[in-house]
ZAGU-956963 format. One record per residue (C-alpha): residue in three letters; residue number from 1; x, y, z. Coordinates in steps of 0.1 Angstrom, whole numbers, plus 5000, padded with zeros to 4 digits. Example, Ala and Ser with C-alpha at 12.3 -4.5 7.8 and 13.67 -1.06 7.14 Angstrom:
<rozas>
ROZA   aa    i    xx    yy    zz
ROZA  ALA    1  5123  4955  5078
ROZA  SER    2  5137  4989  5071
</rozas>
This chain:
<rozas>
ROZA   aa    i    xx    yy    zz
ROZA  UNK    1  5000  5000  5000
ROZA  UNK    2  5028  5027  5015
ROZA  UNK    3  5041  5019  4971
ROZA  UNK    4  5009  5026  4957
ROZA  UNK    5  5006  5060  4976
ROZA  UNK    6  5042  5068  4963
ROZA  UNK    7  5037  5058  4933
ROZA  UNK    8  5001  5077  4929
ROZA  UNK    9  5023  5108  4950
ROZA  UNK   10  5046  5109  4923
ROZA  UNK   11  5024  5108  4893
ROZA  UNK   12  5010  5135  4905
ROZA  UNK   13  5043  5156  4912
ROZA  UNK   14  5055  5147  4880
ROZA  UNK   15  5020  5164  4860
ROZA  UNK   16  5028  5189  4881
ROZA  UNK   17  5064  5195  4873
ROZA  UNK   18  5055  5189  4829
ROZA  UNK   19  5026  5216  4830
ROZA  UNK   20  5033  5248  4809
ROZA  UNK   21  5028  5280  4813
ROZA  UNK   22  4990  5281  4802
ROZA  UNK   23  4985  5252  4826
ROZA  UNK   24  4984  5217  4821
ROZA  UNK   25  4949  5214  4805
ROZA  UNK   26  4949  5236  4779
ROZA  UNK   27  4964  5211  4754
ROZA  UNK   28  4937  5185  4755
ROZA  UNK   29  4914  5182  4724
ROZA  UNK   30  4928  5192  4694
ROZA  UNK   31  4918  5190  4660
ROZA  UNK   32  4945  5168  4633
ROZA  UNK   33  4969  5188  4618
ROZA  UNK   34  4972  5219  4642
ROZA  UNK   35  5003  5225  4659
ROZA  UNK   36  5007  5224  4691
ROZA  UNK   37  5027  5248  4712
ROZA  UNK   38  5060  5239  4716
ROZA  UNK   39  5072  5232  4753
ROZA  UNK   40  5113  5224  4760
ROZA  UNK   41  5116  5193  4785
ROZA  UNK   42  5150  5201  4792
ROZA  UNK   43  5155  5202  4831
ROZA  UNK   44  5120  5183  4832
ROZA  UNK   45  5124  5146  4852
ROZA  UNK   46  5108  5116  4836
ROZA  UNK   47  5099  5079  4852
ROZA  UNK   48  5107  5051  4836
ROZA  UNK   49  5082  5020  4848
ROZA  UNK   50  5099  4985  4836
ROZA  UNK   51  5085  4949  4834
ROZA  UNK   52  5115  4927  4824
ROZA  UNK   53  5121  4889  4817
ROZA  UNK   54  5142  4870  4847
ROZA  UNK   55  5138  4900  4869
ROZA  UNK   56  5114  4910  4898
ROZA  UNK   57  5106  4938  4873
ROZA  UNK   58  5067  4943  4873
ROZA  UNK   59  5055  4976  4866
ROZA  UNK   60  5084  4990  4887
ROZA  UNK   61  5093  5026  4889
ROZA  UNK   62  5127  5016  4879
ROZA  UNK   63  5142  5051  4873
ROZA  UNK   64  5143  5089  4872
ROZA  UNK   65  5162  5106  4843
ROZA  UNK   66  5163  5143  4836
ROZA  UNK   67  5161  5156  4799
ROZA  UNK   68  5190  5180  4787
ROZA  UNK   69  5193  5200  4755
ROZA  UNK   70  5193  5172  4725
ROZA  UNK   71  5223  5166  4702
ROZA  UNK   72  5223  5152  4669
ROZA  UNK   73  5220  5116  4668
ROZA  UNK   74  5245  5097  4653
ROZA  UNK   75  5240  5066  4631
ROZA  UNK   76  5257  5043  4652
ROZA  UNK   77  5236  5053  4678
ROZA  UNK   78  5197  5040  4686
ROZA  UNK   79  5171  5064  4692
ROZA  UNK   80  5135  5067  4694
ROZA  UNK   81  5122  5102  4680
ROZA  UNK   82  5087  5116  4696
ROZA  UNK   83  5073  5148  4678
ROZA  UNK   84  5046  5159  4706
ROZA  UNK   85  5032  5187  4678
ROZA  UNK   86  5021  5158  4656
ROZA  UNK   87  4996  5138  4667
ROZA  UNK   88  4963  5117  4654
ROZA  UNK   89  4939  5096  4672
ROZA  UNK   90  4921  5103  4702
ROZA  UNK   91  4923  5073  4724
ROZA  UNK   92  4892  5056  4740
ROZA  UNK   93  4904  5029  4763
ROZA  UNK   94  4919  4990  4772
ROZA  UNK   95  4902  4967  4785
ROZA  UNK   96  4890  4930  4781
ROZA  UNK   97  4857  4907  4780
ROZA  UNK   98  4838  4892  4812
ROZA  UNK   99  4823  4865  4797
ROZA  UNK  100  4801  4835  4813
ROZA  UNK  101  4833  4815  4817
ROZA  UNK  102  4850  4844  4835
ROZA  UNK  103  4820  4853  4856
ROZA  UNK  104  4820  4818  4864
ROZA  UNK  105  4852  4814  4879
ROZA  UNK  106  4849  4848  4894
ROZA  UNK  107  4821  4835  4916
ROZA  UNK  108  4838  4806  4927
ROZA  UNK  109  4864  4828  4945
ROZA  UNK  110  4867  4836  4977
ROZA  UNK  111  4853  4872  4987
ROZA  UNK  112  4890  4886  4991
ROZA  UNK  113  4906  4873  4959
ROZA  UNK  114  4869  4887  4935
ROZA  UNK  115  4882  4922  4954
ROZA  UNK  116  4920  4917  4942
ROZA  UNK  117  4910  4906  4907
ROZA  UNK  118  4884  4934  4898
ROZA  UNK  119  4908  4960  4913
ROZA  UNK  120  4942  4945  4894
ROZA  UNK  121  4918  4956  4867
ROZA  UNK  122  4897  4982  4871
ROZA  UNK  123  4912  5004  4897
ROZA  UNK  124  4940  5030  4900
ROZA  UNK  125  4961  5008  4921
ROZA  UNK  126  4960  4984  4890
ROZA  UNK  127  4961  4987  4855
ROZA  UNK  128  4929  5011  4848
ROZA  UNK  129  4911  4992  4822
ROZA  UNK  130  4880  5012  4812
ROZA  UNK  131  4863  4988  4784
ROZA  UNK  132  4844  4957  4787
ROZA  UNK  133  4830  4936  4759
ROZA  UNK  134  4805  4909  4766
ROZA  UNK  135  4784  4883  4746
ROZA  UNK  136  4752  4884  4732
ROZA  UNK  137  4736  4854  4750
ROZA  UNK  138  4767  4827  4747
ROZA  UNK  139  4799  4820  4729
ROZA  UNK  140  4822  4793  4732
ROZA  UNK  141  4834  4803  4767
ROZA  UNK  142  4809  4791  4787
ROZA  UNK  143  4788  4760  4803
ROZA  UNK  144  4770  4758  4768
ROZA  UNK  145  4749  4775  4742
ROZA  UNK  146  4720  4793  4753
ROZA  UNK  147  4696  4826  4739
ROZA  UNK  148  4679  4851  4758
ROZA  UNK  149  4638  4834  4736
ROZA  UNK  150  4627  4805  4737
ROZA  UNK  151  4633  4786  4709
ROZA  UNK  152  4605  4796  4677
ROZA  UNK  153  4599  4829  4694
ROZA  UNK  154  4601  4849  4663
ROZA  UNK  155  4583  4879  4682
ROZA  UNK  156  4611  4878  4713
ROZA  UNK  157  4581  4877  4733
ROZA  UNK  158  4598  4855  4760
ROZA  UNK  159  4627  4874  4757
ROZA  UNK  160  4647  4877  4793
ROZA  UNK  161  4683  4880  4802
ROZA  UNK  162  4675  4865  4839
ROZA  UNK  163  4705  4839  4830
ROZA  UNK  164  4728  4869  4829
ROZA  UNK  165  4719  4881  4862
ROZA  UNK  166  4731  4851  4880
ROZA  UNK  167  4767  4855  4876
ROZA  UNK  168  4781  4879  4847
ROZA  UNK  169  4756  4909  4855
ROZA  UNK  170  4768  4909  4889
ROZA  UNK  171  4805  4911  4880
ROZA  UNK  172  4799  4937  4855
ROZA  UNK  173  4786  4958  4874
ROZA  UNK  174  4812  4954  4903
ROZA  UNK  175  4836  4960  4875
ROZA  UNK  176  4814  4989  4864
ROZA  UNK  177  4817  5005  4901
ROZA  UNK  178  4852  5005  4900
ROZA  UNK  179  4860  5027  4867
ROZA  UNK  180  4872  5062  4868
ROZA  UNK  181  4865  5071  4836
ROZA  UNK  182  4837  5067  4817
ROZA  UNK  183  4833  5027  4812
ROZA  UNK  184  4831  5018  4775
ROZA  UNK  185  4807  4989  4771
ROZA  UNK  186  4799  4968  4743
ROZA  UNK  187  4786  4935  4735
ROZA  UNK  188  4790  4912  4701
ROZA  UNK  189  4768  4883  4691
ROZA  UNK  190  4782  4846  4685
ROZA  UNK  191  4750  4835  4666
ROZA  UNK  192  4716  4843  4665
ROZA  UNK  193  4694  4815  4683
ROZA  UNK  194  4692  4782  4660
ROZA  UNK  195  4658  4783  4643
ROZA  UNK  196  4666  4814  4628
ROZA  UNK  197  4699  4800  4611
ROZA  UNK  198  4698  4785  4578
ROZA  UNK  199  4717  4750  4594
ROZA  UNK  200  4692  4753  4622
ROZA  UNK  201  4721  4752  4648
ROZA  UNK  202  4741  4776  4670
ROZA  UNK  203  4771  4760  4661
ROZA  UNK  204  4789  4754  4630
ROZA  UNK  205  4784  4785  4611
ROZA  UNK  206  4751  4785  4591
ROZA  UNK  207  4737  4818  4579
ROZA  UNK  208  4708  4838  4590
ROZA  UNK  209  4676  4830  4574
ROZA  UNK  210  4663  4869  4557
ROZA  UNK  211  4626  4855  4574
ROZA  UNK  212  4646  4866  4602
ROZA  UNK  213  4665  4898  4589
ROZA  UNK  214  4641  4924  4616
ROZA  UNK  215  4635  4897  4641
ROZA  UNK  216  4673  4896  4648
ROZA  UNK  217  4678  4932  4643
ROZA  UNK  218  4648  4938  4674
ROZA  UNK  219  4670  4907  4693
ROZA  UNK  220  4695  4938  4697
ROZA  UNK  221  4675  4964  4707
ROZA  UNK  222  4657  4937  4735
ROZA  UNK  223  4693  4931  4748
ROZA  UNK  224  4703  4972  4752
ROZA  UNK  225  4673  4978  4765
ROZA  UNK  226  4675  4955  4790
ROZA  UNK  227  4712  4958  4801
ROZA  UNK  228  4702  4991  4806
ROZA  UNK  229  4673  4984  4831
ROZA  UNK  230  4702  4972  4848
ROZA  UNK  231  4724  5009  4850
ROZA  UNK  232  4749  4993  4828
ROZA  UNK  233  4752  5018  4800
ROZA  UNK  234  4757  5004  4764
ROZA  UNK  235  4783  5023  4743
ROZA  UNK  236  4776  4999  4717
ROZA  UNK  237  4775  4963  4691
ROZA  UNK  238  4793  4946  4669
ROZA  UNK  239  4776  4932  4644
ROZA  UNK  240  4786  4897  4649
ROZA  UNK  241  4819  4880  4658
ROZA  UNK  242  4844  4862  4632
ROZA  UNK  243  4813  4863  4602
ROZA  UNK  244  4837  4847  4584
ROZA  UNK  245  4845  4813  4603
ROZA  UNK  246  4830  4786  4605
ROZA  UNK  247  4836  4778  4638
ROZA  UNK  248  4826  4743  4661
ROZA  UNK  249  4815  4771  4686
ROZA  UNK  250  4784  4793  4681
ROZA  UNK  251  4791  4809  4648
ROZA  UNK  252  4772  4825  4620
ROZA  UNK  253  4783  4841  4583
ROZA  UNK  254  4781  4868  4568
ROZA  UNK  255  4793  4880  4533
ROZA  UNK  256  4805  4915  4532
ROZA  UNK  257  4773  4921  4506
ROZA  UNK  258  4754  4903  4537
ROZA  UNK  259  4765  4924  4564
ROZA  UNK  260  4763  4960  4545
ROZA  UNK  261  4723  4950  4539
ROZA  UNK  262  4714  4940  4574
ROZA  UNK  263  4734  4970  4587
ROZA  UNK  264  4714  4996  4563
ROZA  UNK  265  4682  4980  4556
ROZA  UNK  266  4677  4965  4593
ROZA  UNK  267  4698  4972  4623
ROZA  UNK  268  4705  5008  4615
ROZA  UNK  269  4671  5018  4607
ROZA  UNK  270  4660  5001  4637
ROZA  UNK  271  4683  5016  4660
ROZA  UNK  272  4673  5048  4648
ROZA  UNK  273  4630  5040  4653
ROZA  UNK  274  4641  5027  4688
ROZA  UNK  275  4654  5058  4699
ROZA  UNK  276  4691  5040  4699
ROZA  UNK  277  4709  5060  4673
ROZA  UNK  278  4735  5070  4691
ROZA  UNK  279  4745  5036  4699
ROZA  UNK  280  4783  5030  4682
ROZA  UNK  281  4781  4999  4655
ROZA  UNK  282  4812  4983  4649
ROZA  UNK  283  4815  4961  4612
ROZA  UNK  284  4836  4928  4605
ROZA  UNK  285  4847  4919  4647
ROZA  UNK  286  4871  4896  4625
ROZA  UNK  287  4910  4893  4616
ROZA  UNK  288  4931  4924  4594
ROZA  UNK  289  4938  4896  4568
ROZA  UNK  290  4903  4904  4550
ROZA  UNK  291  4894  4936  4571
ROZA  UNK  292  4901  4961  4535
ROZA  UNK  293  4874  4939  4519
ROZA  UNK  294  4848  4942  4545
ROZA  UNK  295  4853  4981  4547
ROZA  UNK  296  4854  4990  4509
ROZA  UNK  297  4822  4972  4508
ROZA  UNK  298  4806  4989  4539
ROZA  UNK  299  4819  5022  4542
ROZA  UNK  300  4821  5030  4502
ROZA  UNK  301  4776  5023  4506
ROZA  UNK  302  4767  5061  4519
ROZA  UNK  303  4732  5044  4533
ROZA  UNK  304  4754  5018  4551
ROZA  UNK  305  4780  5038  4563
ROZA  UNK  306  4762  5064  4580
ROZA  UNK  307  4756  5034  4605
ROZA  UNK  308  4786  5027  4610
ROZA  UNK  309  4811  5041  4639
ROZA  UNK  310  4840  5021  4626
ROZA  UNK  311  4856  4988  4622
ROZA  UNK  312  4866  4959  4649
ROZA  UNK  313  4892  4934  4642
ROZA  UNK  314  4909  4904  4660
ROZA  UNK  315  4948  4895  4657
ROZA  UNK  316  4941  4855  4642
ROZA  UNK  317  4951  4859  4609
ROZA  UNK  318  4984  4848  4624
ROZA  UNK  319  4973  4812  4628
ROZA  UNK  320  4982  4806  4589
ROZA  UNK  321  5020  4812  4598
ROZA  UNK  322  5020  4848  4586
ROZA  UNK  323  5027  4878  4602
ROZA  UNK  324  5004  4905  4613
ROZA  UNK  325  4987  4925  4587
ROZA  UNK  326  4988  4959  4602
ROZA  UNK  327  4992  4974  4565
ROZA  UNK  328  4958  4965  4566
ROZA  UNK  329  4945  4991  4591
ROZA  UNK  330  4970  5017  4578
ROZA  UNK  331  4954  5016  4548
ROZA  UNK  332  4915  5018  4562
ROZA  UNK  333  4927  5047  4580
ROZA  UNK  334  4939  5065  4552
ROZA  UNK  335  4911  5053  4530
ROZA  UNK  336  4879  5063  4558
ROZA  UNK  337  4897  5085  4579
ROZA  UNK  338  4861  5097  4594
ROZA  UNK  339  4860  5059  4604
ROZA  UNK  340  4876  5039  4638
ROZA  UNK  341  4895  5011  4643
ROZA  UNK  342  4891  4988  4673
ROZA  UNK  343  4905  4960  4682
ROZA  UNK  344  4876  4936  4696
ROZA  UNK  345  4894  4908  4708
ROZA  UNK  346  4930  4884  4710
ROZA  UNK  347  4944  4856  4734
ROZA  UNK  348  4970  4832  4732
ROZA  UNK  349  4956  4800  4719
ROZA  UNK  350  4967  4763  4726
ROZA  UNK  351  4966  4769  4763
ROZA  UNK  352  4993  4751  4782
ROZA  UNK  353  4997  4751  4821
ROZA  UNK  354  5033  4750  4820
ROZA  UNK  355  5031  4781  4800
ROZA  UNK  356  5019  4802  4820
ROZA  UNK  357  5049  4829  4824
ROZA  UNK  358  5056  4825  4786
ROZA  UNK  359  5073  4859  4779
ROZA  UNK  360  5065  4852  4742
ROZA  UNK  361  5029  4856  4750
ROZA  UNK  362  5037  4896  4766
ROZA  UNK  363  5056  4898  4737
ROZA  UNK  364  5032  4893  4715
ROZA  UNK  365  5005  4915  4731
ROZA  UNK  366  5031  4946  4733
ROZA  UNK  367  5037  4943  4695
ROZA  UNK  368  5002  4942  4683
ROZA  UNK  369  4995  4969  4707
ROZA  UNK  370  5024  4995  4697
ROZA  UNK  371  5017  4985  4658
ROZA  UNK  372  4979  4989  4668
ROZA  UNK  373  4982  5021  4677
ROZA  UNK  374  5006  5035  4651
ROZA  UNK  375  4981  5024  4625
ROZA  UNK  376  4952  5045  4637
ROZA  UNK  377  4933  5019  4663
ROZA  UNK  378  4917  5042  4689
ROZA  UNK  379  4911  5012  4717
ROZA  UNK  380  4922  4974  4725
ROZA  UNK  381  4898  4953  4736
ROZA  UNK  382  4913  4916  4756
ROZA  UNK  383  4897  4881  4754
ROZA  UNK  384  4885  4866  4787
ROZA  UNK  385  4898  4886  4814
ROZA  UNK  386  4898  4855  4838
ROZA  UNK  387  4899  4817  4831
ROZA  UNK  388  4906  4786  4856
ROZA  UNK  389  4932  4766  4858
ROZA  UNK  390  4925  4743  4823
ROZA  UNK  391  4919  4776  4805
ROZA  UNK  392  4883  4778  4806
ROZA  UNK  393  4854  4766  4808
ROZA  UNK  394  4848  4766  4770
ROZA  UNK  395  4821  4741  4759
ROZA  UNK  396  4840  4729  4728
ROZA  UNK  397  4869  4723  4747
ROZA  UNK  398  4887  4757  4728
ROZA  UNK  399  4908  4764  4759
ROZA  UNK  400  4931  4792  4754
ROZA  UNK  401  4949  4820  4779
ROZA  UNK  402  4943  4848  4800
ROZA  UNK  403  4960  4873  4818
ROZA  UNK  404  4950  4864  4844
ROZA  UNK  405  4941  4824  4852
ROZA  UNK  406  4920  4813  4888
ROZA  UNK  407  4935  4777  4902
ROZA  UNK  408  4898  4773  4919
ROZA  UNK  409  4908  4742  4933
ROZA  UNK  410  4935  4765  4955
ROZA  UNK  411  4916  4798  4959
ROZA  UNK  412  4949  4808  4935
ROZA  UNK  413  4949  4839  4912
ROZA  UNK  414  4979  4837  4886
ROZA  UNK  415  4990  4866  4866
ROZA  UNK  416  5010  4864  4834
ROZA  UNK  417  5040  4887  4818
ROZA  UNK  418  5006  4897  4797
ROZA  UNK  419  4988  4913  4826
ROZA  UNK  420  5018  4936  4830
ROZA  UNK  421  5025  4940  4794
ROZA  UNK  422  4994  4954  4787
ROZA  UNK  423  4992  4970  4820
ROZA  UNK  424  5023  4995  4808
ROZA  UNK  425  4991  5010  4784
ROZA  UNK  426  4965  5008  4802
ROZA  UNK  427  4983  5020  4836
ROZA  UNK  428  4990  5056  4819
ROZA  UNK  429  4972  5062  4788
ROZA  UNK  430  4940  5078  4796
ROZA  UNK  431  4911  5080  4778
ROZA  UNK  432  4911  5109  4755
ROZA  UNK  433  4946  5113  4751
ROZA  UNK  434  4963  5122  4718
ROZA  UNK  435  4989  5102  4698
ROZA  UNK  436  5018  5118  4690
ROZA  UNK  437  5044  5110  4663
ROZA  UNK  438  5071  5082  4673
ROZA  UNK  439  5093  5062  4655
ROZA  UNK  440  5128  5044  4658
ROZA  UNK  441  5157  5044  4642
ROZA  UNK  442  5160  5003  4645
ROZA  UNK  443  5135  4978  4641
ROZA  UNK  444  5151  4960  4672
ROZA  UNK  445  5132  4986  4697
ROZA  UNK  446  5092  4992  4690
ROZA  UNK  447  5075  5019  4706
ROZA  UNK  448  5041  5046  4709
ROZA  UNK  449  5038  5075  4721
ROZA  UNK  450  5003  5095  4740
ROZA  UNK  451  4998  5123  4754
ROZA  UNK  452  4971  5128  4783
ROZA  UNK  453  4950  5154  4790
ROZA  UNK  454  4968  5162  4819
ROZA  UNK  455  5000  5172  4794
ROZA  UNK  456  5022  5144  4804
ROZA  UNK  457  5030  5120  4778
ROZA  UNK  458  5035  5086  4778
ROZA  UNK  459  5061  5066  4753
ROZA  UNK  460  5060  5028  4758
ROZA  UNK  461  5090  5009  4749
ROZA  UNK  462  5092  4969  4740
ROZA  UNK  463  5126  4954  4731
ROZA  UNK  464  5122  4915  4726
ROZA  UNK  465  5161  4907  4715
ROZA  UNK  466  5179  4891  4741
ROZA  UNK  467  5201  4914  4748
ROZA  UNK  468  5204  4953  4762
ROZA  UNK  469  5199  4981  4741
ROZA  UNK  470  5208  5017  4751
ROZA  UNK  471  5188  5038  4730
ROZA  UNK  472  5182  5082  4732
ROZA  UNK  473  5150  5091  4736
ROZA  UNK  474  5147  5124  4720
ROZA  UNK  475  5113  5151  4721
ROZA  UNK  476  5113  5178  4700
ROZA  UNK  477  5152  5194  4711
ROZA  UNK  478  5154  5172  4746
ROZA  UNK  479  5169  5145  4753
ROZA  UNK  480  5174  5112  4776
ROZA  UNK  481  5198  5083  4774
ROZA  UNK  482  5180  5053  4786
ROZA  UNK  483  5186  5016  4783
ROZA  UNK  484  5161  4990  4785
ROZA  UNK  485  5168  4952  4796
ROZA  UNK  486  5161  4918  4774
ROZA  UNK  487  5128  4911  4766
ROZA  UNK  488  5117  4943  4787
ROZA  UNK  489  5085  4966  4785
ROZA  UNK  490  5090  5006  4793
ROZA  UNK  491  5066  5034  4798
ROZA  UNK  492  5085  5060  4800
ROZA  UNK  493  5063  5090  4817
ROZA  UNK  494  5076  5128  4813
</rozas>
């Protein structure tokens, strides 16, 4: 506890200490392209927060360094180059999904460890995520398949999310409690109840039957409505997760044609007569290997794309042995700049007890985040914030990681490098901040840059060689030599 208040102490000192003469708020929304006043660092102290590999190194204020005047950089030297008067998206938040399975080893914990979990989360004394996704009805991660109707109801006229109040209601909004900033909320169907489905089964992809087409689109409205009955405010949907697998889990496809027609014709029009237009919908909720595809054909319609807030994607495209297509959302970006980028959801798959401090697992989190970010994403949304021991419960046996597993049989909570990885985001960025230009001059060091509200920026650092790189970190004419440890994770706060 005596840490946290020093750490929280000197936060604080620090915003104090980077503020300019106007005062530290008057550089908080600004509009692309305009310039920013220009404020010299040098004399100005930063913290340097550090999770490293074979070291007790977990989100530890690891050092103070003090920025002097900035020389040229040399080409033998490394450097990382932040340009605080160039800046682009506005960020809205981290965060992760409670789903059934984690709301159903949540409440087999005792009392005390629920309290630790929810506040290594959601609180300042952990890592401050403000988003939370959830399903509509199930999804794989669960005891099994289940809908809100009963099965034929065509009118919804049994509709009731009672089974959602047992378990993950109840952790949601405990979650919910515990958010400084405004929670962002959003929820994502699987697939829409079986007799509506063209294979007449939740599973195993199938389509949705156009008999169905406004029943499905009302299914929506029913579950806002209700959620909200409960004070848990819905920022917004997806339109349906992964419409392009067809998955042994609850799963249902759309074409890109498909989805642009039930958007404009159905859920958007509805939304609107339901008094829910100002609900965000989010297209695709699927990997950046086909994401160009699925936004031409939205986005390019004028009656679709009024609809639509922006564009979701997951990271699995890498399950093919390639590499991570962040091109991809580059290109959206530049092509629909009046359209977002979120990322709805990622975890480690082929979940392995003996893996659970896999530092390739951080490592892979911190370089979809930094790339993320530089391409234009705006927040980062987590898989299952909390599985047991076996890496569920997942009905179809698709058992995966979290950053954060529950040994229920020992009343045990286990957190991975990946809790502190993503924590070095999450911790500092707030919602609302601004990125700022940052590159590197070698590919060996990876790195973001935000700048909060409260004028302080934030650059996060990953190296993943295995061995130490002392690098400059230069902003605007100041400088600070730095070096950051093997397979390490900086945020480096000034």
């Amino acid at each position: 506890m005596i840490k946290r208040i020093i750490y929280t102490l000197t936060i604080s000192l620090l915003i104090l200490s980077c503020s300019n003469k106007k005062g530290s708020n008057d550089l908080v929304v600004v509009e692309p392209n305009q310039t920013l006043e220009k404020v010299s660092l040098e004399g100005k102290e930063a913290l340097i927060f550090t999770t490293a590999k074979d070291t007790d190194k977990k989100l530890s204020l690891d050092l103070k360094k003090v920025f002097k005047n900035a020389k040229q950089p040399l080409e033998t030297e490394v450097a990382i180059f932040v340009n605080p008067e160039k800046h682009f998206q506005k960020f809205l938040g981290i965060g992760g999904a409670i789903t059934d399975a984690a709301a159903e080893v949540f409440s087999v914990l005792s009392k005390d460890k629920q309290e630790e979990l929810l506040k290594a989360y959601y609180s300042n004394e952990g890592i401050n995520y403000n988003i939370i996704r959830t399903s509509i009805h199930s999804s794989d991660f669960g005891l099994g398949s289940h809908t809100y109707i009963e099965e034929g109801d065509k009118d919804l006229k049994t509709f009731s999310i009672e089974k959602d109040k047992v378990k993950r209601i109840p952790m949601i909004k405990q979650a919910q409690a515990l958010i400084s900033d405004e929670m962002v909320f959003y929820a994502s169907p699987w697939s829409p109840p079986a007799f509506m489905k063209t294979n007449n089964n939740m599973l195993q992809g199938g389509k949705l039957l156009p008999e169905f087409n406004q029943a499905w689109a009302n299914y929506y409205v029913k579950f806002i409505e209700a959620y909200e009955a409960e004070d848990i405010p819905i920022w917004g949907i997806t339109i349906q997760n992964e419409p392009m697998a067809v998955q042994r889990w609850e799963s249902c496809i759309y074409t890109a044609e498909e989805e642009r027609d039930f958007l404009k014709n159905y859920l958007g029009p509805t939304f609107e007569k339901s008094g829910l237009g100002d609900k965000n919908i989010v297209v695709w909720d699927h990997n950046r290997d086909l994401i160009s595809h699925r936004a031409n054909t939205i986005f390019e319609d004028s009656e679709a794309s009024k609809y639509a807030w922006g564009i979701g994607f997951h990271w699995y495209e890498t399950w093919t042995g390639g590499e991570p297509k962040y091109d991809n959302l580059k290109n959206i970006k530049e092509s629909f700049p009046n359209k977002n980028l979120l990322f709805t959801e990622g975890c480690q798959e082929k979940f392995d007890s003996t893996q659970y401090q896999r530092w390739s697992n951080a490592e892979r989190y911190g370089n979809s985040m930094i790339n993320d970010f530089n391409s234009g994403v705006v927040g980062w949304t987590d898989w299952n914030i909390l599985l047991d021991e076996n890496g569920g419960p997942n009905h179809v046996q698709n058992f995966c990681f979290a950053p954060i597993h529950a040994n229920i049989k020992t009343n045990e909570l286990i957190y991975t490098p990946s809790y502190y990885y993503i924590g070095h985001f999450s911790k500092f960025i707030n919602p609302k901040a601004i990125r700022v230009s940052t590159t590197t001059s070698r590919s060996t060091l990876e790195s973001t840059s935000f700048k909060n509200t409260d004028g302080t920026i934030v650059t996060v650092v990953m190296n993943k060689t295995d061995s130490k790189i002392v690098y400059n970190l230069i902003v605007g004419n100041s400088e600070i030599s730095l070096e950051i440890e093997p397979h390490a994770m900086q945020s480096v706060i000034y």
